[in-house]
C-alpha positions in Angstrom: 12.7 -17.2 -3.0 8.9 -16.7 -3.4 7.5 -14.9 -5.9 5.2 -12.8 -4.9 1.8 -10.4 -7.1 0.6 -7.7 -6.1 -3.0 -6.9 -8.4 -5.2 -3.9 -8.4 -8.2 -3.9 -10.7 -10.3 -0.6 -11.0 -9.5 1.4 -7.7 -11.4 4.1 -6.9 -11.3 6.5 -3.6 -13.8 9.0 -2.7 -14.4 11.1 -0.2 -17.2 13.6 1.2 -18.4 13.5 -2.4 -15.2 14.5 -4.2 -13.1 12.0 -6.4 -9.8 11.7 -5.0 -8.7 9.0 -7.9 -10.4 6.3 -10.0 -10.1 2.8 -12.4 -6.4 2.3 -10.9 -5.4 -0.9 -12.3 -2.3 -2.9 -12.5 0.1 -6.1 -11.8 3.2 -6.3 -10.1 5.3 -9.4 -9.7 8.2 -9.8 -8.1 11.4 -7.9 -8.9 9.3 -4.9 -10.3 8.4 -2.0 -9.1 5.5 0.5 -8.9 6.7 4.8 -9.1 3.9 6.9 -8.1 5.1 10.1 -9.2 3.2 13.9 -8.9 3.2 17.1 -6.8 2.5 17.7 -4.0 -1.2 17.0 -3.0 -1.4 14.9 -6.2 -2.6 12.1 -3.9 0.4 9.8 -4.0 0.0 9.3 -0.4 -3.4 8.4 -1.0 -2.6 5.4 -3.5 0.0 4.2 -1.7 -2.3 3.5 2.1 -4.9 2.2 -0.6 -2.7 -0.3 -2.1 -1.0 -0.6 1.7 -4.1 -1.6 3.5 -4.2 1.8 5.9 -7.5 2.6 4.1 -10.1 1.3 2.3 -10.7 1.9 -1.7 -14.1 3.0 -2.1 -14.7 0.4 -4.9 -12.5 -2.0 -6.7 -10.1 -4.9 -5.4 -6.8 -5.3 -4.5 -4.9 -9.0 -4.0 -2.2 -10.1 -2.8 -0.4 -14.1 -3.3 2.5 -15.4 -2.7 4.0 -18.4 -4.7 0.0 -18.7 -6.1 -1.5 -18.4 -2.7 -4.3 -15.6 -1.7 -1.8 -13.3 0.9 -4.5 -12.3 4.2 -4.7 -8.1 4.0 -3.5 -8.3 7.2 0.1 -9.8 6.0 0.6 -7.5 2.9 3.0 -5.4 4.4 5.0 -8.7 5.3 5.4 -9.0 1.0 6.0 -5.5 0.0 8.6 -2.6 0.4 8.3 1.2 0.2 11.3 3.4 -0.6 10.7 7.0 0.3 13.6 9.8 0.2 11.6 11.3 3.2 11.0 9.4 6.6 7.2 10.1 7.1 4.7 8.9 9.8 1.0 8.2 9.1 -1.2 10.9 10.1 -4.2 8.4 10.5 -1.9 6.2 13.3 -0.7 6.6 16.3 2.7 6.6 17.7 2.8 3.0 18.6 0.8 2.5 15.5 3.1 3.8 13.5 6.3 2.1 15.1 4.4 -1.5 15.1 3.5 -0.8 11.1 7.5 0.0 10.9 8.5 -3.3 12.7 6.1 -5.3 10.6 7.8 -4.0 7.3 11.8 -4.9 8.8 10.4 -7.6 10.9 13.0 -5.9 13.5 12.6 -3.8 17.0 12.8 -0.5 16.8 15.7 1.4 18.4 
């Protein structure tokens, strides 16, 4: 089993001007979890593409390893999990985007 860290160090997101969130920091290793809690429109969603690689932080760094080896953003999804009690698409994908992201997180076909 590989153990496997997920680090953020002093996210930040803007857009048009306005703050969306800032200085989001934290570690996760394996076997823990991250709960992003809030209402709706508390940008949740937001943190979560951040951290997923669907968008870009406006400043700070996110990484990735894998038994103590730098993870390529490309493979992050490959190393973490997302538990939702609502099945919801990405607004910023396509359809095919959106099922191709879904089969790279099960690593099965969909259907």
């Amino acid at each position: 089993m590989s153990l496997t860290e997920i680090k953020c160090d002093n996210l930040s997101k803007s857009s048009s001007g306005r703050t969306i969130f800032q200085d989001l920091s934290f570690n996760i290793s394996s076997a823990q979890s991250l709960t992003v809690t809030g209402s709706n429109g508390s940008v949740r969603s937001t943190v979560i593409k951040v951290i997923a690689n669907l968008i870009h932080s406006s400043k700070g760094n996110i990484s990735v390893k894998s038994d103590n080896a730098e993870v390529p953003r490309g493979k992050w999804v490959e190393k973490a999990g997302l538990l939702t009690p609502y099945l919801n698409l990405y607004d910023g994908l396509t359809g095919f985007e959106n099922l191709d992201f879904f089969y790279l997180l099960t690593g099965s076909a969909p259907g």
